[in-house]
C-alpha positions in Angstrom: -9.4 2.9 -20.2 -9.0 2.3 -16.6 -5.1 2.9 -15.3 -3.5 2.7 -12.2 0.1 4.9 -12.1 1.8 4.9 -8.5 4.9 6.9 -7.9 6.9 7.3 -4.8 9.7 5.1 -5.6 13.4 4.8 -4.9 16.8 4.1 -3.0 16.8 4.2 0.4 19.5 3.5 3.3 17.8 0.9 5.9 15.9 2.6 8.6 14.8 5.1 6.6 11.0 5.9 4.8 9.3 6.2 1.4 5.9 7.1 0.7 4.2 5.5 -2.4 1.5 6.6 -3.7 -1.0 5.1 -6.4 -4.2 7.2 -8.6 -6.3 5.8 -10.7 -8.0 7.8 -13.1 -10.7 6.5 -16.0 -14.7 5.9 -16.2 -14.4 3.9 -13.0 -17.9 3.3 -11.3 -17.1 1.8 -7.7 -13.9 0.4 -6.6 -14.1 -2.4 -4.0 -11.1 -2.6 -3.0 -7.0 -1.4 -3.6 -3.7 -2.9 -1.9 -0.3 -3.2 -2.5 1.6 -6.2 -3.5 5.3 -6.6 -4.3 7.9 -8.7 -6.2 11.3 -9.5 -5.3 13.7 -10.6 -7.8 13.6 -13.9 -7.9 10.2 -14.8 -5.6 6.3 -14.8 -6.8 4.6 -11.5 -6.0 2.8 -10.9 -2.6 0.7 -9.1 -0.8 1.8 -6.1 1.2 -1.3 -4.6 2.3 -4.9 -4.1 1.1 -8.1 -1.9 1.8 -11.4 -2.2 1.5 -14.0 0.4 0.9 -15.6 -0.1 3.8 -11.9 0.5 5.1 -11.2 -2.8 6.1 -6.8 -3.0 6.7 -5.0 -6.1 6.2 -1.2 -6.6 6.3 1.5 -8.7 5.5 2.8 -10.4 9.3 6.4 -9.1 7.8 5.6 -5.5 7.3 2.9 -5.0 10.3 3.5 -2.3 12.2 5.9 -0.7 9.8 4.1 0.2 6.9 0.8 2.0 6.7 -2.0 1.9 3.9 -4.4 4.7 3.9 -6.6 6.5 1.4 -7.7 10.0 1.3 -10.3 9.5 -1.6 -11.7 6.4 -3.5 -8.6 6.2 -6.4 -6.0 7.4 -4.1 -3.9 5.0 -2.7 -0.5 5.6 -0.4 1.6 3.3 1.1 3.8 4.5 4.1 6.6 2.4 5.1 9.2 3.1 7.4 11.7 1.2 9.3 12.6 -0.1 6.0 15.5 -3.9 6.0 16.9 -5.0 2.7 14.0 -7.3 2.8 11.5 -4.7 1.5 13.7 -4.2 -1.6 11.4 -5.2 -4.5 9.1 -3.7 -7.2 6.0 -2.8 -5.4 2.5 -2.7 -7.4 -0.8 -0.6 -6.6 -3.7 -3.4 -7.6 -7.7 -2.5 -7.6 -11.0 -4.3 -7.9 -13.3 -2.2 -9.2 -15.7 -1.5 -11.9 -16.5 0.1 -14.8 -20.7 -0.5 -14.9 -20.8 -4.0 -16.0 -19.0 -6.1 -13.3 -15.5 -6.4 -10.9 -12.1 -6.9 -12.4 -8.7 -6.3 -11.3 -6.6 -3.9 -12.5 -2.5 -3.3 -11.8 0.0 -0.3 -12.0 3.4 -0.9 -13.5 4.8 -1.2 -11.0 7.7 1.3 -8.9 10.8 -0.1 -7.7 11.9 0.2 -3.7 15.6 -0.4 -2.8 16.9 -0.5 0.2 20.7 0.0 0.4 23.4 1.1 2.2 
């Protein structure tokens, strides 16, 4: 069983940082690919920021600059954000592509919530 469990979450006065991380553990054989994606209440879920495993970046136009992906082995995952608005208030999900032997699928944490408050 292939899982994804990211952590890291919380309340946070604008301005300020959080660190989310994401580790996915099971009999994975190759992962292609792992970003971050988040849903605000109310809106469809979107992308954040993804990397490849050829360590391809992509951001998000709203969070470039502010947040950074990075990966310090294949099923570790962070997300560093700072300057954080009200804007990046939402639940924020780790996804992967990856594989188990017998072809790519996608895969998604639960999810850990991000609030940004005064």
């Amino acid at each position: 069983q292939v899982q994804l469990v990211e952590s890291g979450g919380g309340l946070v006065q604008p301005g300020g940082s959080l660190r989310l991380s994401c580790v996915a553990s099971g009999r994975i054989v190759g992962i292609y690919a792992m970003g971050w994606y988040r849903q605000a209440p109310g809106k469809e879920r979107e992308l954040v920021a993804t990397i490849t495993s050829g360590g391809k970046i992509n951001y998000a136009a709203s969070v470039k600059g502010r947040f950074t992906i990075s990966r310090d082995n294949p099923k570790n995952l962070y997300l560093e954000m700072n300057s954080l608005n009200p804007a990046d208030t939402a639940v924020y999900y780790c996804n992967a592509v990856l594989t188990t032997g017998s072809g790519p699928f996608d895969r998604w944490g639960q999810g850990t919530q991000v609030t940004v408050s005064s």
